[in-house]
DODREN-153761 format. One record per residue (C-alpha): residue in one letter; chain; x, y, z. Coordinates in Angstrom, 2 decimals, always signed. Layout:
BEGIN
{rec "A", "A", {X, Y, Z}}
...
END
This chain:
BEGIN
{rec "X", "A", {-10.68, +18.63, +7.36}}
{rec "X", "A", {-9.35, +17.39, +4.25}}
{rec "X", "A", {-11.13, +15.31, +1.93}}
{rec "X", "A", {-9.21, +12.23, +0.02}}
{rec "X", "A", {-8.83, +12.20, -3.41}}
{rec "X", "A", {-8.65, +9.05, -5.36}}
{rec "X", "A", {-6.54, +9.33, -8.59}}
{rec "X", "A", {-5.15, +7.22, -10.29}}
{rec "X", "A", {-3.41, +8.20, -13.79}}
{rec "X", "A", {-4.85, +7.52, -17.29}}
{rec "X", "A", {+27.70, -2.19, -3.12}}
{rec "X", "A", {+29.77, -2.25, +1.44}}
{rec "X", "A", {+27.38, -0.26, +3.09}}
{rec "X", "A", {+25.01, +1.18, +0.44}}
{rec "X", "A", {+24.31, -2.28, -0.47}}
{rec "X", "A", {+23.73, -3.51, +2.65}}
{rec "X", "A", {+21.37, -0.64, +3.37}}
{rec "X", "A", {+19.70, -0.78, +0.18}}
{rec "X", "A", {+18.85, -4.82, +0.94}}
{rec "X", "A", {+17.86, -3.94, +4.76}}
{rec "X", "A", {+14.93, -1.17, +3.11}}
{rec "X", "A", {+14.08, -3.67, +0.73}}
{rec "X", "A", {+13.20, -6.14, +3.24}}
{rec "X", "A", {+11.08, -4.09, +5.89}}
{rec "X", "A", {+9.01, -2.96, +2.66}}
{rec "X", "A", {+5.00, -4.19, +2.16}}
{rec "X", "A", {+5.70, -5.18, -0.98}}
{rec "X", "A", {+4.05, -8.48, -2.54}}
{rec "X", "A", {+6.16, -8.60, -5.74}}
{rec "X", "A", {+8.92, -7.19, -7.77}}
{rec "X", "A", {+9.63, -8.34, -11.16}}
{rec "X", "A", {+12.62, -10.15, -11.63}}
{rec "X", "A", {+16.09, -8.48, -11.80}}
{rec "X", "A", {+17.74, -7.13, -15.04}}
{rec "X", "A", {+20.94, -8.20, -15.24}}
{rec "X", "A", {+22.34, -4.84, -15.77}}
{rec "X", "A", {+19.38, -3.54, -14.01}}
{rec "X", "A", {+19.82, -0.78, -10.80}}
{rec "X", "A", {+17.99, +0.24, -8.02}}
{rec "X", "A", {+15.87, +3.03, -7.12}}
{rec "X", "A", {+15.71, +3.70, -3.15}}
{rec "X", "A", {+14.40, +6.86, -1.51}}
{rec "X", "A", {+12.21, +7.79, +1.44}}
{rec "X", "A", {+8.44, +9.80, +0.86}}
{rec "X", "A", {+7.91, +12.57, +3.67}}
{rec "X", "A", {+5.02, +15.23, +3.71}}
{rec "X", "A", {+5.86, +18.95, +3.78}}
{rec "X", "A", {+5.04, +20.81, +6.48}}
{rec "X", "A", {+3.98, +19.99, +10.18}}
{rec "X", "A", {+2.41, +16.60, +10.45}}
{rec "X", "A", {-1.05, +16.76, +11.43}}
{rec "X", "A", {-2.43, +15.60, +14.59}}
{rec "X", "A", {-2.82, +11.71, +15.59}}
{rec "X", "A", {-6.07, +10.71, +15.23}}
{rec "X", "A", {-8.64, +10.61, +17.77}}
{rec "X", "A", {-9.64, +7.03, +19.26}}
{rec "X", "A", {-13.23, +5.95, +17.95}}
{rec "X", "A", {-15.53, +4.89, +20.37}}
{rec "X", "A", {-16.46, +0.74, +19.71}}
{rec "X", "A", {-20.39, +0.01, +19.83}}
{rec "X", "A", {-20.42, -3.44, +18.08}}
{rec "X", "A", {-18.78, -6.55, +19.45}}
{rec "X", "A", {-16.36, -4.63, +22.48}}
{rec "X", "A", {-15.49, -8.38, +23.70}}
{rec "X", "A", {-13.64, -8.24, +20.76}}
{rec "X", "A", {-12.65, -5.17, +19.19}}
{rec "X", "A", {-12.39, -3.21, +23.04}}
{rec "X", "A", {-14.30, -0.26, +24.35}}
{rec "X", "A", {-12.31, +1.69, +21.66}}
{rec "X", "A", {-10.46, +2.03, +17.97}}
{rec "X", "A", {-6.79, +3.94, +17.43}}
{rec "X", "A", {-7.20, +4.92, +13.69}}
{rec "X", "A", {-4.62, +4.02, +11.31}}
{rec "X", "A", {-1.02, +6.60, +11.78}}
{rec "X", "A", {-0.47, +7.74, +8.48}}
{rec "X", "A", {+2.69, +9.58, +9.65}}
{rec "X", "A", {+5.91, +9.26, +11.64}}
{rec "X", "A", {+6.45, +12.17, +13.98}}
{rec "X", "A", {+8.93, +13.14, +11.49}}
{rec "X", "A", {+6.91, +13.63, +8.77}}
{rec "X", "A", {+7.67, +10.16, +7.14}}
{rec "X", "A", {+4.78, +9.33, +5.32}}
{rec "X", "A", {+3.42, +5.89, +5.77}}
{rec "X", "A", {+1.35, +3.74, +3.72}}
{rec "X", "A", {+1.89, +5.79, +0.46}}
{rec "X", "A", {+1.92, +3.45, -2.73}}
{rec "X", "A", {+5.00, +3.96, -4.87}}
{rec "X", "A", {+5.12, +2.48, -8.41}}
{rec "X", "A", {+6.88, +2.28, -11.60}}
{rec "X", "A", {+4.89, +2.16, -14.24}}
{rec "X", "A", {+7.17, +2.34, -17.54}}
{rec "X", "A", {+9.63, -0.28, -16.19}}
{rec "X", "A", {+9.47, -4.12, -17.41}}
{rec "X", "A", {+9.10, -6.82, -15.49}}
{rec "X", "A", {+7.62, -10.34, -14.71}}
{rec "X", "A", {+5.46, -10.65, -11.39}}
{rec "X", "A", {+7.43, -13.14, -9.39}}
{rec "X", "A", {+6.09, -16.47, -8.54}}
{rec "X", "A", {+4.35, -16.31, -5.33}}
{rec "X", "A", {+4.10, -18.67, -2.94}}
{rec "X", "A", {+1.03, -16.94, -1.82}}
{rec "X", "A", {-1.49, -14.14, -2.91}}
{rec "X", "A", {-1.32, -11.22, -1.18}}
{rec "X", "A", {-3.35, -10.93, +2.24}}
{rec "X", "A", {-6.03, -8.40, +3.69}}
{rec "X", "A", {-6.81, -10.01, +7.16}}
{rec "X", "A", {-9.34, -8.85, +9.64}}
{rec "X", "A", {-7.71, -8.86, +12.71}}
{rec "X", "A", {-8.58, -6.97, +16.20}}
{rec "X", "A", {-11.10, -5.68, +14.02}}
{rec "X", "A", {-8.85, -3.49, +11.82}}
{rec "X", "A", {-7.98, -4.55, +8.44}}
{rec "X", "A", {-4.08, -5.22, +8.21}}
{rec "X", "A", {-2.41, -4.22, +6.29}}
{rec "X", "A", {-3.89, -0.53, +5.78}}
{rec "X", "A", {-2.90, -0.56, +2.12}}
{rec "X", "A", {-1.93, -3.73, +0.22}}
{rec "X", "A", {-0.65, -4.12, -3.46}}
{rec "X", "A", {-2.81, -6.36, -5.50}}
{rec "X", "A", {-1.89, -7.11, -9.17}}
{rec "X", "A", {-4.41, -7.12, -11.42}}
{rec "X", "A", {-6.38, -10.48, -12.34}}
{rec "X", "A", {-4.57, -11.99, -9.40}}
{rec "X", "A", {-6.61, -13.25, -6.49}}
{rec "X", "A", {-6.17, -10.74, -3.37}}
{rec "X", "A", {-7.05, -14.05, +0.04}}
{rec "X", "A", {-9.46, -11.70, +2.34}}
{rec "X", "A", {-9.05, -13.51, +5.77}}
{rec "X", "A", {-10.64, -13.25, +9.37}}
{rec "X", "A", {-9.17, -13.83, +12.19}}
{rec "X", "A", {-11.51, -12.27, +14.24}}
{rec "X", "A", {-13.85, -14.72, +14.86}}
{rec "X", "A", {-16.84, -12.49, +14.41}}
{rec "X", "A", {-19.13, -11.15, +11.11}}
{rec "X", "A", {-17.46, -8.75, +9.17}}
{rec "X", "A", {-18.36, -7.09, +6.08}}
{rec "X", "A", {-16.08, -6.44, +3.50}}
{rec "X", "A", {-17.31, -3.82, +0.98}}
{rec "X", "A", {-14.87, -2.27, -1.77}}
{rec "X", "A", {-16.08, +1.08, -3.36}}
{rec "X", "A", {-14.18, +0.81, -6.96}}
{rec "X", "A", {-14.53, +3.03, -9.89}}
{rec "X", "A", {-13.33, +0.47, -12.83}}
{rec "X", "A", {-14.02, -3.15, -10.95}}
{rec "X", "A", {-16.96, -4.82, -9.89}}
{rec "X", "A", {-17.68, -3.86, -6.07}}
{rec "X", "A", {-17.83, -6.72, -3.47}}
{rec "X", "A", {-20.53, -6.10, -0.48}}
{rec "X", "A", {-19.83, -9.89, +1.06}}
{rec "X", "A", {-20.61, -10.66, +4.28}}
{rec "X", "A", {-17.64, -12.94, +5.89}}
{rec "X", "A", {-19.09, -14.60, +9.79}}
{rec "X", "A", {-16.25, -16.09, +11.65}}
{rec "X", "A", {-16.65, -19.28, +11.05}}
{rec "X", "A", {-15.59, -18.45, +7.28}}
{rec "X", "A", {-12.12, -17.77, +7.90}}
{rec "X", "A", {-10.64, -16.80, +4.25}}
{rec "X", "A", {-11.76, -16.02, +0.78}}
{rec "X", "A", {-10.74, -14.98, -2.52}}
{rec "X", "A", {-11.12, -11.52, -4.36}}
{rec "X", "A", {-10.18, -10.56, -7.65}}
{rec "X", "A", {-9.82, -7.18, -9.55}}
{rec "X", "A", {-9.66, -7.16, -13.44}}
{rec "X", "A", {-8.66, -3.48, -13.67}}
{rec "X", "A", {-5.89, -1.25, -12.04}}
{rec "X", "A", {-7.19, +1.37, -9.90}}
{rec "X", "A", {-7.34, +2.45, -6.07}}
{rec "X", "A", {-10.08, +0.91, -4.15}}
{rec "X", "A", {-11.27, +1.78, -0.94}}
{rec "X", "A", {-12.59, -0.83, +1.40}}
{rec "X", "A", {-14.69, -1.09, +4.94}}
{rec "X", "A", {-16.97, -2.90, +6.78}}
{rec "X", "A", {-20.38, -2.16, +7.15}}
{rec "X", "A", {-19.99, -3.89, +10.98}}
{rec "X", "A", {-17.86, -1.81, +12.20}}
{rec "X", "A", {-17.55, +1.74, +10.99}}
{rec "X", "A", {-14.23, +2.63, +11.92}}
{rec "X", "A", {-12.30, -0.48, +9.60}}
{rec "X", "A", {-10.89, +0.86, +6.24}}
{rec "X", "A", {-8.21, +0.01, +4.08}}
{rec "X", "A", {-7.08, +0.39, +0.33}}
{rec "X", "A", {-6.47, -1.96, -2.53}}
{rec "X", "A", {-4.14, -0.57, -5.04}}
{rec "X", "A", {-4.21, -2.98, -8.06}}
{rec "X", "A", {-1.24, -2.55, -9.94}}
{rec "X", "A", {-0.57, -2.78, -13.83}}
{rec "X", "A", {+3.23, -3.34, -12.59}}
{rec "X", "A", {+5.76, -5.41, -10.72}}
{rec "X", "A", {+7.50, -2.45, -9.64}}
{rec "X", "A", {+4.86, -1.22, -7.19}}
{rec "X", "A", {+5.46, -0.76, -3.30}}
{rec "X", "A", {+3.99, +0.75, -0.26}}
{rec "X", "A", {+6.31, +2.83, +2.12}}
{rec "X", "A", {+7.28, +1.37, +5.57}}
{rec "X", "A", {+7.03, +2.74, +8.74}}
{rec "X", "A", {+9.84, +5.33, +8.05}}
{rec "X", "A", {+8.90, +6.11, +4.78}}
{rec "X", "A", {+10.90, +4.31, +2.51}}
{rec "X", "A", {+10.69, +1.98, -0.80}}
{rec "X", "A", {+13.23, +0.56, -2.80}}
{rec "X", "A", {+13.18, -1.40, -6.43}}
{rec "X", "A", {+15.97, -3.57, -7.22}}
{rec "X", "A", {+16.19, -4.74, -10.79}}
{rec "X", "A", {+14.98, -1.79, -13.02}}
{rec "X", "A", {+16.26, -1.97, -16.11}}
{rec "X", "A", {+18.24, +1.60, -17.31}}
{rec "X", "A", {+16.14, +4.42, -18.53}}
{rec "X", "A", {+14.35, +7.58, -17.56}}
{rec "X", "A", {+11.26, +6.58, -15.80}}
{rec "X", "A", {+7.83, +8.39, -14.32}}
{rec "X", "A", {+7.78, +8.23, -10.34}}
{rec "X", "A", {+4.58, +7.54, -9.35}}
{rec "X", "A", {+3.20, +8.25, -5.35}}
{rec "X", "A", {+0.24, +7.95, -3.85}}
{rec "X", "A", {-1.26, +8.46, -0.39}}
{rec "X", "A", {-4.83, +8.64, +0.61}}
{rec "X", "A", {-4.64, +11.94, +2.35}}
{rec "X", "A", {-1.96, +13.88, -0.17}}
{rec "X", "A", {-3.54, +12.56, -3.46}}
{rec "X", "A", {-0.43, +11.65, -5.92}}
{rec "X", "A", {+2.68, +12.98, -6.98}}
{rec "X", "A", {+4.95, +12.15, -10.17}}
{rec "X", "A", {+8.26, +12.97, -10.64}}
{rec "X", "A", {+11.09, +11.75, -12.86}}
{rec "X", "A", {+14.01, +9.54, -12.13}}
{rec "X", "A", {+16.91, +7.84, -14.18}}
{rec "X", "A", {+18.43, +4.56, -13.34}}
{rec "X", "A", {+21.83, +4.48, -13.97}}
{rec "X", "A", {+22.73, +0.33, -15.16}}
{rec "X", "A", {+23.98, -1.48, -11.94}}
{rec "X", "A", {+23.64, +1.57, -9.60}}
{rec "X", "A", {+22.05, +3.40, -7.44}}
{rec "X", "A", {+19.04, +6.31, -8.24}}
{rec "X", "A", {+18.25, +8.15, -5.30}}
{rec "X", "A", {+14.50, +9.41, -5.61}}
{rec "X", "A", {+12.88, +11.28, -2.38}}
{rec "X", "A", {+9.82, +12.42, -2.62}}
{rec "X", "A", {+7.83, +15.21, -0.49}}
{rec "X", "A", {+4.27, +15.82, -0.52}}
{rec "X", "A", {+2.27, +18.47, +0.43}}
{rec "X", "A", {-1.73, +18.41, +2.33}}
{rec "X", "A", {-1.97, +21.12, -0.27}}
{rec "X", "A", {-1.07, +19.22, -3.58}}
END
């Protein structure tokens, strides 16, 4: 079984494709486009055979409303697309957009959705529940201050914040088998892969940039890409159980 390890380091066609990947992305926020800035694009898949789907998790507490039992969270597509891995920029410049909202961790079916959400730092991350039922929502940070808040149903949203970037993992103490991850970002230019793997950054301004990917079973990769000024930079990524 492998153990996660947190770290976190001290135009046709093509356009069309390049908007449609942009869209289905998790992202809460990329800065605002350079106006000679290009795009990076690429897909993250794991080396190797994926492993096997997780076993379902037997429900003790509340089964009127979480069921008799839990899936776990798929972390990979049959064909070794890797979901849920956090991909960032961390050289590039940029302004967080203004959001109409903060992003969202909701308690819902008694899962936290989404598995991994962006969160930029100092910003307030809305924690909701939609369960209707006590949950517990207890981050395990290295840098922040950790939150061990109980949230009944009757208190259907409230606010989080996290000063410092870093990865933090979060559960309930109700119900076991409920995690999820906070990545609070230093950058704009921060995603988390889609269901087929992919992430895409419009508006990077040209340079040589650091590649950074993360995933809570394959640890994090760096690699280097150049972004040519209004084009494309194509930047796969594959990681390894053994990296």
């Amino acid at each position: 079984m492998y153990q996660t390890h947190v770290r976190f380091p001290s135009k046709g066609t093509l356009a069309t494709s390049i908007a449609g990947a942009a869209a289905s992305l998790l992202v809460f926020g990329i800065g605002t486009a350079a106006a000679a800035g290009g795009t990076v694009t690429g897909k993250i898949t794991l080396k190797g055979t994926p492993p096997p789907a997780p076993a379902a998790v037997k429900v003790a507490a509340n089964p009127e409303k979480c069921g008799t039992e839990q899936i776990p969270e798929v972390l990979f597509a049959p064909d070794g697309a890797v979901r849920w891995a956090v991909v960032r920029i961390v050289e590039a410049k940029g302004a967080w957009p203004a959001a109409a909202e903060s992003p969202v961790l909701d308690q819902r079916g008694c899962k936290f959705a989404p598995h991994v959400v962006v969160v930029p730092a100092g910003k307030p991350l809305k924690v909701l529940n939609n369960d209707g039922i006590l949950h517990n929502v207890h981050t395990f940070p290295q840098k922040n201050a950790a939150l061990n808040i109980a949230q009944p149903g009757f208190k259907k949203t409230m606010d989080a914040t996290f000063a410092q970037p870093e990865i933090v993992k979060v559960g309930c103490d109700v119900h076991a088998w409920m995690n999820a991850w906070l990545f609070v970002a230093e950058t704009p230019f921060a995603a988390v892969t889609d269901r087929e793997g992919r992430f895409a950054f419009p508006g990077v301004a040209p340079g040589t940039y650091r590649l950074h990917a993360w995933h809570e079973l394959l640890g994090e990769k760096v690699q280097s890409v150049a972004v040519p000024a209004n084009g494309v930079a194509r930047a796969d990524m594959t990681l390894s159980l053994a990296d």
